[in-house]
Every structure is written in C-alpha cells, then in structure tokens.
RODO-2510 file (C-alpha; in nm, 4 decimals, decimal comma):
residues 424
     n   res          X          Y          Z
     1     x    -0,4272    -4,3538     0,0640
     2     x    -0,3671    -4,4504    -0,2775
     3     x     0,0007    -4,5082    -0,4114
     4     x     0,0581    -4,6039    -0,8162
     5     x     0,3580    -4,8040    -0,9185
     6     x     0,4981    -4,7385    -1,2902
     7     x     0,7530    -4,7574    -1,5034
     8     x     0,9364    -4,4429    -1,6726
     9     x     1,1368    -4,6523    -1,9535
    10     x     0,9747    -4,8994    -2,1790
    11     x     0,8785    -5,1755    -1,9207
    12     x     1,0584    -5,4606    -1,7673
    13     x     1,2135    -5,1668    -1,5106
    14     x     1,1405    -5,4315    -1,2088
    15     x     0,7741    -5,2874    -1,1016
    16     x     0,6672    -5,6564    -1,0216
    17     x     0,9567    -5,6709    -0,7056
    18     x     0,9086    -5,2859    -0,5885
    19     x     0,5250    -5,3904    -0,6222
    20     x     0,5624    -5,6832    -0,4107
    21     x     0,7737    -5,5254    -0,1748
    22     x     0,5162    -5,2190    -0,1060
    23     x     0,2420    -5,4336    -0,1044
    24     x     0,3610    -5,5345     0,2368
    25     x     0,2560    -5,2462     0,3536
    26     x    -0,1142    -5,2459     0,1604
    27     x    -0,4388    -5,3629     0,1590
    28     x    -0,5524    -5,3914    -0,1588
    29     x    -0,3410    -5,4170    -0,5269
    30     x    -0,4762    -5,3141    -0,8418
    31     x    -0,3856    -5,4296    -1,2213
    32     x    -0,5229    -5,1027    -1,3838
    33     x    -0,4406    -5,1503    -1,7206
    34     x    -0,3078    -5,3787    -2,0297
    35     x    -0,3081    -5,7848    -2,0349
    36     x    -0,1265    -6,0878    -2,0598
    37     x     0,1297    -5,9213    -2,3217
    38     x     0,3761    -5,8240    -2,0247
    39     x     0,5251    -5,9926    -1,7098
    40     x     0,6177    -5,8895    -1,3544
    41     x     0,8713    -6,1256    -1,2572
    42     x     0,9141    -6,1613    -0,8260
    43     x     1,0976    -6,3612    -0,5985
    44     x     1,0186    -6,3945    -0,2437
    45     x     1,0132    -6,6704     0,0615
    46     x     0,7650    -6,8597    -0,1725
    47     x     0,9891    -6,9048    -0,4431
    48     x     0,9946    -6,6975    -0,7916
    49     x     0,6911    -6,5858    -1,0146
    50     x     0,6967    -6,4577    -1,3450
    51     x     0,3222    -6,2870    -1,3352
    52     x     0,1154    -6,1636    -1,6461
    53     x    -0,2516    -6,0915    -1,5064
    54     x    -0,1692    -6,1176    -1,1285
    55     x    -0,1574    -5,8225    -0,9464
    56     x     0,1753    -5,8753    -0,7635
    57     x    -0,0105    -5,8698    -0,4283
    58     x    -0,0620    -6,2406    -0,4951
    59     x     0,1779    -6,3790    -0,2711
    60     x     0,0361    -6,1702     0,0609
    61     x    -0,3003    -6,4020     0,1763
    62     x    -0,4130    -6,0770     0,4009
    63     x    -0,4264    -5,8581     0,0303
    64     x    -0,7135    -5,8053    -0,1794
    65     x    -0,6101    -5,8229    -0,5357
    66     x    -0,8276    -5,6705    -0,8406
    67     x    -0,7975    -5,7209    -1,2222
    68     x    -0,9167    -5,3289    -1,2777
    69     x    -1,1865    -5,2069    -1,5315
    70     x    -0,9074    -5,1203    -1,7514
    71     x    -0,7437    -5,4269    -1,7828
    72     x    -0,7660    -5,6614    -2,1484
    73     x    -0,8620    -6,0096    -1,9251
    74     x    -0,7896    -6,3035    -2,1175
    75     x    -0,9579    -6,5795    -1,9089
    76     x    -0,7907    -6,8953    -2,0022
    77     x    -0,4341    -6,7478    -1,9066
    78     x    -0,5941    -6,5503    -1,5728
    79     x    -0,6907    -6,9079    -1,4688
    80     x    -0,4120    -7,0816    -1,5897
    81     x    -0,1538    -6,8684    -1,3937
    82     x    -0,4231    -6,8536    -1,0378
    83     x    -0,4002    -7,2548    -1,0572
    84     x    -0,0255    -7,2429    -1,0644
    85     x    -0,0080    -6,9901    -0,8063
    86     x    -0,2225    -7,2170    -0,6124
    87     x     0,0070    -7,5188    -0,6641
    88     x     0,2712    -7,3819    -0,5224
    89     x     0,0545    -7,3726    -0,2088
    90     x    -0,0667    -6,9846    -0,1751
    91     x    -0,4355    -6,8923    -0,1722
    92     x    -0,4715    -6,5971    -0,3800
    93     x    -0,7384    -6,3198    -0,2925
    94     x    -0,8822    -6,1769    -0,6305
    95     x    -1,1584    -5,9979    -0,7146
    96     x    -1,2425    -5,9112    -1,0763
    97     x    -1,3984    -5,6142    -1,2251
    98     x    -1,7577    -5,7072    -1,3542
    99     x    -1,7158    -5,4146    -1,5910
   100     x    -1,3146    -5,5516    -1,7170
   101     x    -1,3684    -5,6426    -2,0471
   102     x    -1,2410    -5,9940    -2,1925
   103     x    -0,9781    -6,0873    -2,4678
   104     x    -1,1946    -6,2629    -2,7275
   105     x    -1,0346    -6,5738    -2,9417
   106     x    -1,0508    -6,3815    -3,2201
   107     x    -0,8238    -6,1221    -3,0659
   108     x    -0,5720    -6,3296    -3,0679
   109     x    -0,6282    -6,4590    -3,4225
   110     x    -0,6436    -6,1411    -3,5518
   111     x    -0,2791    -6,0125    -3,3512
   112     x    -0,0888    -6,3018    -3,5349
   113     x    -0,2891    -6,2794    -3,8945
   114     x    -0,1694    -5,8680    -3,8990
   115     x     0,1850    -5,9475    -3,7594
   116     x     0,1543    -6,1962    -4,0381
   117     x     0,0749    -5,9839    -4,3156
   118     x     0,2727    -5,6807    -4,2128
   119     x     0,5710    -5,8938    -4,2540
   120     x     0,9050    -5,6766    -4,1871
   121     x     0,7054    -5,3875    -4,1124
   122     x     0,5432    -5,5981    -3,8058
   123     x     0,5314    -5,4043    -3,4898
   124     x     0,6729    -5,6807    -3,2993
   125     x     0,3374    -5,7728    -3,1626
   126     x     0,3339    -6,0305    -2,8376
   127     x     0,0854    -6,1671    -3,0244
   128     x    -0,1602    -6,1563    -2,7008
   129     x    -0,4697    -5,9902    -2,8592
   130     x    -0,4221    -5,6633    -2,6891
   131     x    -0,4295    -5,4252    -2,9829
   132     x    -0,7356    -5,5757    -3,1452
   133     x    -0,8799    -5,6183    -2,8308
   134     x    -0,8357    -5,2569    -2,7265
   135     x    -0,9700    -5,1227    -3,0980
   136     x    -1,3020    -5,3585    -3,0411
   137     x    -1,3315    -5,1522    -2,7076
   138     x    -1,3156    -4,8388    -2,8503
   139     x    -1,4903    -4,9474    -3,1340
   140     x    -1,7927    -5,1035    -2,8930
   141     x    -1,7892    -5,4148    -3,0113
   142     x    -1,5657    -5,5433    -2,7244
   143     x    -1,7495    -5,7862    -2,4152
   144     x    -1,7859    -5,6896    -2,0277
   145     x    -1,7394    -5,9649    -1,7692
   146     x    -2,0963    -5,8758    -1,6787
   147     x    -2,2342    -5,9401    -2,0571
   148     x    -2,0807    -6,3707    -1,9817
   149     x    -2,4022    -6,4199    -1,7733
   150     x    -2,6802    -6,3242    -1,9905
   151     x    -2,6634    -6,6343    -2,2576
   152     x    -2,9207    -6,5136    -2,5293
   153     x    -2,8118    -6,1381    -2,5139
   154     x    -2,4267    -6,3013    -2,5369
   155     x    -2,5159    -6,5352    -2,8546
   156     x    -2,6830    -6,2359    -3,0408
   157     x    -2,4022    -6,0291    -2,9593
   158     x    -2,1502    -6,3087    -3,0825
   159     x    -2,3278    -6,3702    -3,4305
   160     x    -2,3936    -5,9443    -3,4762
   161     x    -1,9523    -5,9140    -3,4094
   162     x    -1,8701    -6,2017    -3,6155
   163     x    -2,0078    -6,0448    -3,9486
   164     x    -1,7676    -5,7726    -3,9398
   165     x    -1,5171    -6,0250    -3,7861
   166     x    -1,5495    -6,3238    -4,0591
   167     x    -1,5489    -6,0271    -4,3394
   168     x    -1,1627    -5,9350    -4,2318
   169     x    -1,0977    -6,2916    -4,1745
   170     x    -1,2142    -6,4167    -4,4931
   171     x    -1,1553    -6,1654    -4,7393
   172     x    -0,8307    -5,9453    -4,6283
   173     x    -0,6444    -6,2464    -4,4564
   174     x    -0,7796    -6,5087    -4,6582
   175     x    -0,8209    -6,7629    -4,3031
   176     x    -1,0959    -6,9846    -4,2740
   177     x    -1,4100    -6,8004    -4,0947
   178     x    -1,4929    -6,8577    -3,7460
   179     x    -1,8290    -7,0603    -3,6044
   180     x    -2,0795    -6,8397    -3,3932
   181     x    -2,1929    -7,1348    -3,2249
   182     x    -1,8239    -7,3095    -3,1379
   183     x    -1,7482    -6,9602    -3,0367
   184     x    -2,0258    -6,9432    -2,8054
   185     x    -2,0017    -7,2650    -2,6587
   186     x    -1,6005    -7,1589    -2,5833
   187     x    -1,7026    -6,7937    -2,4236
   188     x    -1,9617    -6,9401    -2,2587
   189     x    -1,7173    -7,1421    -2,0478
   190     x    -1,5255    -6,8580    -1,9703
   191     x    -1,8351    -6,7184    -1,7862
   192     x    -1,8707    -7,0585    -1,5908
   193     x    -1,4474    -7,0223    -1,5044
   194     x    -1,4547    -6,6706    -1,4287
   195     x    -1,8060    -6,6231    -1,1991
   196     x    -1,6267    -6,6906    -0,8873
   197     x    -1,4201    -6,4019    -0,8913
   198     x    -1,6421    -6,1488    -1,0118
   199     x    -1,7052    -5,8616    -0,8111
   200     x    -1,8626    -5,4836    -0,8179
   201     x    -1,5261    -5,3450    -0,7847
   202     x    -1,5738    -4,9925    -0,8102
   203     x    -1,8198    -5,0240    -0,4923
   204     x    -1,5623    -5,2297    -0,2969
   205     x    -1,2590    -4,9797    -0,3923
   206     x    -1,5069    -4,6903    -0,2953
   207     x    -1,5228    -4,8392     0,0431
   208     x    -1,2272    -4,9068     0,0808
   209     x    -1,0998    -4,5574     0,0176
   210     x    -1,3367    -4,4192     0,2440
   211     x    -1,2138    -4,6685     0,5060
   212     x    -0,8773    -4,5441     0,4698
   213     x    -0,7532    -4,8616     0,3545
   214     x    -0,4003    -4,8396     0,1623
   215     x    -0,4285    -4,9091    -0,1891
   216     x    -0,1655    -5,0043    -0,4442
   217     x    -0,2356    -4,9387    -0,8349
   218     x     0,0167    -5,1420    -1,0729
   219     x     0,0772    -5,0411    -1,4019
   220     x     0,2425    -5,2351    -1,6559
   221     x     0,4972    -5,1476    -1,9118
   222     x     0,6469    -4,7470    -1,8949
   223     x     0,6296    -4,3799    -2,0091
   224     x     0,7687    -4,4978    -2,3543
   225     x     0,4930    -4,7837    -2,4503
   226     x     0,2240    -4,4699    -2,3791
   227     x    -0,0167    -4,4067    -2,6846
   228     x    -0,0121    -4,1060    -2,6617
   229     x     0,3489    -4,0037    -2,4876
   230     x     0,5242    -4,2645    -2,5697
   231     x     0,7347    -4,3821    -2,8983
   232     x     0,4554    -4,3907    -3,1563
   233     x     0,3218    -4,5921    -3,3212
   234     x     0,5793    -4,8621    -3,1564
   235     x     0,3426    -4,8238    -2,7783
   236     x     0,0694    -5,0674    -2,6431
   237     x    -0,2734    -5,0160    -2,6093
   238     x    -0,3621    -4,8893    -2,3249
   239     x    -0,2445    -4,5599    -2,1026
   240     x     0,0813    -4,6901    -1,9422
   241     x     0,0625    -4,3542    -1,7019
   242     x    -0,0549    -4,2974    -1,3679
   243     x    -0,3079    -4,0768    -1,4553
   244     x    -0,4581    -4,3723    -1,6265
   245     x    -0,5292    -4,5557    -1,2722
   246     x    -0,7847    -4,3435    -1,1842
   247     x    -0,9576    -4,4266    -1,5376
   248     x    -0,8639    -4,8227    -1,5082
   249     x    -0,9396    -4,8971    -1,1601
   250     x    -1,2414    -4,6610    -1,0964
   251     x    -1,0784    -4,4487    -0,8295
   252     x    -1,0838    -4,0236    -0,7786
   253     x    -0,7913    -3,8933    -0,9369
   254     x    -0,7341    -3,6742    -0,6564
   255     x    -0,7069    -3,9576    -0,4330
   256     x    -0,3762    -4,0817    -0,5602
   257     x    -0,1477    -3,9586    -0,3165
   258     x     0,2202    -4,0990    -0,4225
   259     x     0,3536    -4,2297    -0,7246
   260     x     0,6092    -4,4632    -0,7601
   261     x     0,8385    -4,4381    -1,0375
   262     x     1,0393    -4,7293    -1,0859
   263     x     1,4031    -4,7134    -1,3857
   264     x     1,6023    -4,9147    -1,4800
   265     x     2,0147    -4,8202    -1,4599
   266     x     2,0977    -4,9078    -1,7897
   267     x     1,8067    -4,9281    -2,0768
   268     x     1,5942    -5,1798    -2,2419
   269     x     1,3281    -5,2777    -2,4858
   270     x     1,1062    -5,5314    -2,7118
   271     x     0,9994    -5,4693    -3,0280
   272     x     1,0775    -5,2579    -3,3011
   273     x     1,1484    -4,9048    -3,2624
   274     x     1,3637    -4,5672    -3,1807
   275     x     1,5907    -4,6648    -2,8835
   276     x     1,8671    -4,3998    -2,8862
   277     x     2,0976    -4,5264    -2,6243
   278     x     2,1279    -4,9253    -2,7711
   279     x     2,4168    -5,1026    -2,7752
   280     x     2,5362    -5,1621    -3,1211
   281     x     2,8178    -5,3455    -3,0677
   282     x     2,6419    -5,7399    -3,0256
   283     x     2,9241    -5,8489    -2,8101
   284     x     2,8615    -5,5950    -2,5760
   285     x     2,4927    -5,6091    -2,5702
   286     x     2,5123    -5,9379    -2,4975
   287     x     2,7402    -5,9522    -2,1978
   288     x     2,5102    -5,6811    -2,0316
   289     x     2,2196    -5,9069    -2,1306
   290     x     2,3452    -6,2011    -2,0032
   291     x     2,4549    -6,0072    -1,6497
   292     x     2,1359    -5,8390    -1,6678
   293     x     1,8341    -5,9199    -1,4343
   294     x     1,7316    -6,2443    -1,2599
   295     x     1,7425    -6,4467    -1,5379
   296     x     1,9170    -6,1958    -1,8100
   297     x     1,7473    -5,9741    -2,0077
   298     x     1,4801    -6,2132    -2,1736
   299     x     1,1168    -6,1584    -2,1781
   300     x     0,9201    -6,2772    -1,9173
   301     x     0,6144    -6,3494    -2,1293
   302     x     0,7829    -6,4445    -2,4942
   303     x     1,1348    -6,4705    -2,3898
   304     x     1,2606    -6,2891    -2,6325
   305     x     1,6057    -6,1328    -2,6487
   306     x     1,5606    -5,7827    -2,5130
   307     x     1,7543    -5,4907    -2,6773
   308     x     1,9566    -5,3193    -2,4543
   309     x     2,1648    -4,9417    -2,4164
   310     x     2,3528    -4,7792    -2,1379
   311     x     2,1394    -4,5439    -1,9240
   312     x     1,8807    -4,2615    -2,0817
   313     x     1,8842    -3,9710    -1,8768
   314     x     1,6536    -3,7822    -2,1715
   315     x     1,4213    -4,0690    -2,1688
   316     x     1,3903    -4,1442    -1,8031
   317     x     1,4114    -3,7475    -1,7018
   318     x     1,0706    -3,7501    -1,9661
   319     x     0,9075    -4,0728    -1,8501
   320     x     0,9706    -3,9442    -1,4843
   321     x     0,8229    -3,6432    -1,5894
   322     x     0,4985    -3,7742    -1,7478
   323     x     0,4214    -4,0356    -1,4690
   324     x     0,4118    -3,7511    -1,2247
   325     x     0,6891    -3,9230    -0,9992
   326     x     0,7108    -3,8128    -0,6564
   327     x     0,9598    -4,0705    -0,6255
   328     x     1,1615    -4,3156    -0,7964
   329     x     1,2941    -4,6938    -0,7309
   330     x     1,6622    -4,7560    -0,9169
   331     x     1,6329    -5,1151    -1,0021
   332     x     1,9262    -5,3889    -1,1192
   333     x     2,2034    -5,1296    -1,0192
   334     x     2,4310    -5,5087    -0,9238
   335     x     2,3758    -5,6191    -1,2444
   336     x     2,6484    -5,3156    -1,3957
   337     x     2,8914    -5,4435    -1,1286
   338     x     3,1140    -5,5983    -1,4166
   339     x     3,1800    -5,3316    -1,5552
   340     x     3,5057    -5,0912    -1,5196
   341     x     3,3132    -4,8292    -1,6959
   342     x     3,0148    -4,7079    -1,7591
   343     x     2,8661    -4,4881    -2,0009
   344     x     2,5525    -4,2587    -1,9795
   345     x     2,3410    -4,0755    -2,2115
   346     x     2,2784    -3,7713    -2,0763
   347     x     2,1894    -3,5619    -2,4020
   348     x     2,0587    -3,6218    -2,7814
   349     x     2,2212    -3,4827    -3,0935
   350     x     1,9479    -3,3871    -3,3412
   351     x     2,0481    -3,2114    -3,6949
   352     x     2,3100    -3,1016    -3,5111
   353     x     2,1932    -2,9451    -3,2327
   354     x     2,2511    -3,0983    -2,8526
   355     x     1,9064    -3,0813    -2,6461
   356     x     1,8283    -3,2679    -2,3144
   357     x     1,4357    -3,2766    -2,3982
   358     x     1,3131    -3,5648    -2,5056
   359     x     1,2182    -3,5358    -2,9083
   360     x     0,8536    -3,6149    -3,0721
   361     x     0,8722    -3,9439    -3,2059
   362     x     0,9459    -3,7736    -3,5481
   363     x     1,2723    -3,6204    -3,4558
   364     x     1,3782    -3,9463    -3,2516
   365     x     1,5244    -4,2024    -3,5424
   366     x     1,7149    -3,9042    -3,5679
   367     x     1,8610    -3,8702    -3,2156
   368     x     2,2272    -3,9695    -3,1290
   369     x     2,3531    -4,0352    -2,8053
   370     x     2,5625    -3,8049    -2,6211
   371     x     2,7586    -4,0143    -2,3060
   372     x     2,9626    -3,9275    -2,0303
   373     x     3,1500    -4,1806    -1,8613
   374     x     3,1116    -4,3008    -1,5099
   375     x     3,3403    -4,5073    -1,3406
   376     x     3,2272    -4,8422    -1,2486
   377     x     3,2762    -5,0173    -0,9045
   378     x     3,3945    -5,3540    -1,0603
   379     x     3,3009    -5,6001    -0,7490
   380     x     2,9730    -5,7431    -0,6258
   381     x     2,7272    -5,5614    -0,4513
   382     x     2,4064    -5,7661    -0,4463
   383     x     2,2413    -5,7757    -0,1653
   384     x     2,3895    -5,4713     0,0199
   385     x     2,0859    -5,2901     0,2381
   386     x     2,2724    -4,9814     0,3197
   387     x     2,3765    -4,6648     0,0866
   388     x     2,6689    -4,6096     0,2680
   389     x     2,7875    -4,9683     0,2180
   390     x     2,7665    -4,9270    -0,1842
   391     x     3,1203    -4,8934    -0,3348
   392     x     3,1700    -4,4538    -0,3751
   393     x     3,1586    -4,5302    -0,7054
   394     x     2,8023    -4,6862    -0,7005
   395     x     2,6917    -4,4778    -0,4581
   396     x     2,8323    -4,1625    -0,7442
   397     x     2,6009    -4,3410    -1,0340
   398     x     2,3318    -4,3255    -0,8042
   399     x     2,3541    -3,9830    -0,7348
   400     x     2,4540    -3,9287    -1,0764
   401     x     2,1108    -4,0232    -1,2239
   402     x     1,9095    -3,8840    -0,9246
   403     x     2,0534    -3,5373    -1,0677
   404     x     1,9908    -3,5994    -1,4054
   405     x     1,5959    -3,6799    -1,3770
   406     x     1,5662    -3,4197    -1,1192
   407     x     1,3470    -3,6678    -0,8880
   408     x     1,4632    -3,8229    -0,5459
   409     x     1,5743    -4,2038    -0,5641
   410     x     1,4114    -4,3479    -0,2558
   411     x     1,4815    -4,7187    -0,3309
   412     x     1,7671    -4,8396    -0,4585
   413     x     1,7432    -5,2324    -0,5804
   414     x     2,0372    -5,4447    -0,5256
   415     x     1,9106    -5,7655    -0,6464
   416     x     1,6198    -5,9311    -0,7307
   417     x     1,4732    -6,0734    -0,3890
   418     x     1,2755    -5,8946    -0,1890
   419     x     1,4547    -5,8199     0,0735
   420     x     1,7918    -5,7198    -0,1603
   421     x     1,6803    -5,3538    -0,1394
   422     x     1,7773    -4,9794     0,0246
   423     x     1,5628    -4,7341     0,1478
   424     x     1,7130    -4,3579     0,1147
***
C-alpha cells in the first residue's frame, strides 16, 4: 500500500513529525519532489532534526529511504546532512534514484545573481538552485545521477552547457565566467561521494509494491507553492501535489491508496506574495510567532521570519481539495493556547462580493478576510493524547475547521514530539 504525506497550506504545516510518526508503521519513505530549499523539522528519542534532503524515515534503521526521480539533489548538502545524521549515532538506509537529477554549482549562482538583479521585485528565492535547476530540466540541459559515471560523455556535456551558461553569466549579469575544467573536476567528485547510494529505484519500488510492502511518499512544501494550483508566480518548482508522487517516485498512480493531508491551525508563509489571512498588526504577529512551533515560526532552512495569519478555511478547504485528502493531520493546535480568542477566516471579500472558493491568483491581492471568532481555551494543552481530554473549547476549534474543509481530522498534533499526538 502506498500512503502520500502533504501539505494543504504553503509548507512548514509539520509533514516532517506526521512523516516520522507514520513511518513507524512503513517500510520504505520516499522524497518525491523539490530540494534542499525546504526543511522537515522532527523530534524523537534521538534528539531533534531539522531535515532538507532526508526522507524523514531517517531515524527508523529497519526503513528504506529514497531521494525520488523527482527530487533537485544537491550532493554536497545530501552528504553533509547523512554525516550529521550519522554523528549523532543513527545509520541511515538510503537509496538514491540513478535517474534524480543533480543541483549543478551554477544553479546556485544563477538563484542569487536573478534574486540579485530583480531587486524589490525578487521572489524571495531560498537561494538553493531549485528554480534554475528545474528550468535546465525542462529545458534538457539538466544532469542524471547516472550521467556522474561516464567521465568523457560528462566533460563534453559540461563544456556544450557552459556556452549558454557563461553567455547569461557574462553578458546579462556581468559575473566572471565559469571554468569547464574546475567545474568538472568539482562534479566529478560528486560522482565519487554519491556512488554508494545509487540505486535502480524504480525496480526496487516495483518490488516492493508487488511485495506488499508499505510505502510512504513525502512531499515538501503545500497546495499553495503548486505551479500550477498554487499562488502564481510566488510557487516552487516542482508539483507540491500528490498526484505528483506517482511522477517523482516512479510508482502507478493507482497504487496510492491514502493521502495524508497535513494544516496548520493558524497560517503561515515565506516569501513574497498574496496571503489573505496575515496578521498586520506586528505586535501580534509576533507573539503568535514567537509561541508558534518548536522553535517559533522561523525557517528551518534560512531562518527567516515567517509571515503569519489566523486560520484559512478558503485556502486549506482548496489545498485539501487539490491534494485529494482522504484525511487530514491538525498540527501546532498548543501553540494557540495563549490566546483568549481566536479568529478564523472562513470567507474572502472580493469587489464586494463574499465567496468561500478560493480565487485565481488574479483576484487574490484583492481578497479580504472575512473572520469569525472562536473562543480560545487559554491554558496548556501540549502533550494531551486524548480528544476528550482537550479543553471543549479546543476540542470546538477542532471541530470547527474539520467542518469548514469538509475532510475528517484524524490526527490532531499537540506538540512537537512524536509521541505528543491524538488519533480520532
């Protein structure tokens, strides 16, 4: 059986824990799509993990973990962070796709020189490579795994990509041009770090499935970073849906089963871009910052201030929608616990007119919240396992939002260690 985990906001909903957790009950965990731009933060007996190429299987010895097909692999970091998981005394099972294709140094270059030169009209950019990366793949100029191993068809390759490459560098950012032969020297370490792990994954998965082996897929990010359905052109790279798992990890679409749809209860975002439930007000946005999460609502990967709202019943009720849910996980419901009350967006205002559909990205800078108040539970409840322990209040907001998205809550988080969870 095959299960995918996603997000239905803009990321950072808590699918690293809920992936972690599940993966208990797994035998294999798939990264299906995106890079090193993102990060699935855990905590667990072995301590706490902020993870940006991991699968989040990582800390279970028995589970096969696999960077998918789909997913941008920047080498130095994937070896960087399997050394420090290492260190701390686990020994990681990982297979990578020989058909995952690799975030070039250039990639990288290129992510900060158009950040750079887009100035205030930047996107907001990580600054990891990924959209450059993912136009060379669609462009076919990007590199398997699988081409690392042939060193004369790898060299030609290099010097053929670097003419278009040193043209933008040169002439449209004015940087100094990149060496072919430094730059083959450098990628051809990355084949000599990354051979270990290499593995025909589609075969393996294949087997697997017809084994009946369980199989996680992890996505990263949510509904809203989509390309396509998501906030355009303020999205990542890469399909952030669960449709997309079948595409990124080389598996039957028909075969996934369940899908896991983890929000947030209140909202948040990176980057630039329509966000109709924020919180204006920087007082207030920062108290439910600093309450918010493990370590408050700070990127995992640049540690950047997120923005943050109260909770989008149009937006989730859409991402929900789009991911195909057949269930959702409620994460960080202890972090509103300070709170005496507690609005939610449950509709948009749009020229006037109230609608509970979410808008096309056109329409959206136009959207204004429309909240009704909740009232809050004001005392702590991390770490309660049982619904019917939560504070009536709580256990209303839950309910609340599981009638607003139209999608049964089956997990409610009430903390972020593993075991701080509830199962309804």
């Amino acid at each position: 059986m095959v299960k995918a985990i996603v997000g239905a906001n803009w990321g950072d909903e808590g699918k690293g824990k809920i992936t972690d957790l599940l993966a208990n009950e797994s035998d294999i965990v798939i990264r299906f799509q995106g890079g090193a731009n993102a990060g699935h933060t855990i905590i667990n007996e072995h301590g706490r993990f902020a993870l940006h190429l991991m699968p989040s299987g990582v800390c279970h010895e028995n589970i096969v973990n696999i960077i998918g097909n789909g997913v941008a692999l920047d080498i130095k970091k994937f070896i960087n962070e399997y050394n420090e998981i290492c260190g701390r005394g686990l020994k990681p099972n990982i297979l990578v796709s020989d058909r995952a294709q690799i975030v070039m140094p250039y990639h990288v270059l290129f992510d900060q020189y158009e950040e750079e030169r887009l100035g205030g009209k930047a996107f907001g950019s990580t600054k990891s490579g990924i959209a450059p990366f993912y136009s060379d793949k669609y462009a076919k100029i990007g590199f398997q795994v699988c081409e690392l191993f042939d060193k004369k068809a790898l060299k030609e390759k290099i010097n053929r990509v670097l003419e278009i490459k040193n043209a933008l560098i040169v002439n449209l950012y004015h940087k100094e041009a990149i060496d072919p032969d430094e730059l083959f020297a450098e990628v051809s370490e990355y084949g000599d770090i990354i051979k270990p792990f290499v593995a025909d994954t589609q075969t393996f998965i294949h087997d697997a499935i017809k084994a009946g082996k369980k199989i996680l897929l992890e996505g990263q990010l949510g509904t809203m970073k989509d390309p396509d359905m998501g906030i355009y052109p303020m999205v990542t790279s890469s399909s952030t849906l669960a449709g997309y798992g079948a595409v990124g990890a080389g598996i039957p679409p028909y075969e996934i089963r369940d899908i896991v749809t983890v929000v947030k209860s209140y909202s948040s975002a990176v980057g630039a871009g329509a966000f109709v439930s924020e919180i204006l007000d920087e007082e207030k946005a920062k108290e439910l910052r600093d309450h918010g999460g493990d370590k408050g609502e700070y990127g995992a990967t640049t540690g950047r201030p997120r923005r943050v709202g109260w909770f989008d019943a149009v937006a989730s009720r859409y991402g929900v929608r789009l991911q195909g849910a057949t269930e959702v996980a409620l994460t960080v419901i202890d972090c509103l616990s300070y709170l005496e009350e507690i609005p939610v967006c449950v509709a948009y205002e749009v020229d006037g007119e109230i609608t509970k559909d979410f808008p096309n990205p056109t329409k959206l800078d136009r959207a204004k919240p429309v909240f009704e108040t909740m009232k809050g539970w004001h005392c702590d409840i991390r770490g309660i396992t049982e619904f019917d322990k939560l504070p009536k209040e709580a256990q209303d907001y839950v309910l609340f939002i599981e009638k607003e998205i139209g999608v049964h809550i089956s997990i409610v988080s009430t903390g972020p260690k593993r075991e701080e969870i509830i199962y309804r």
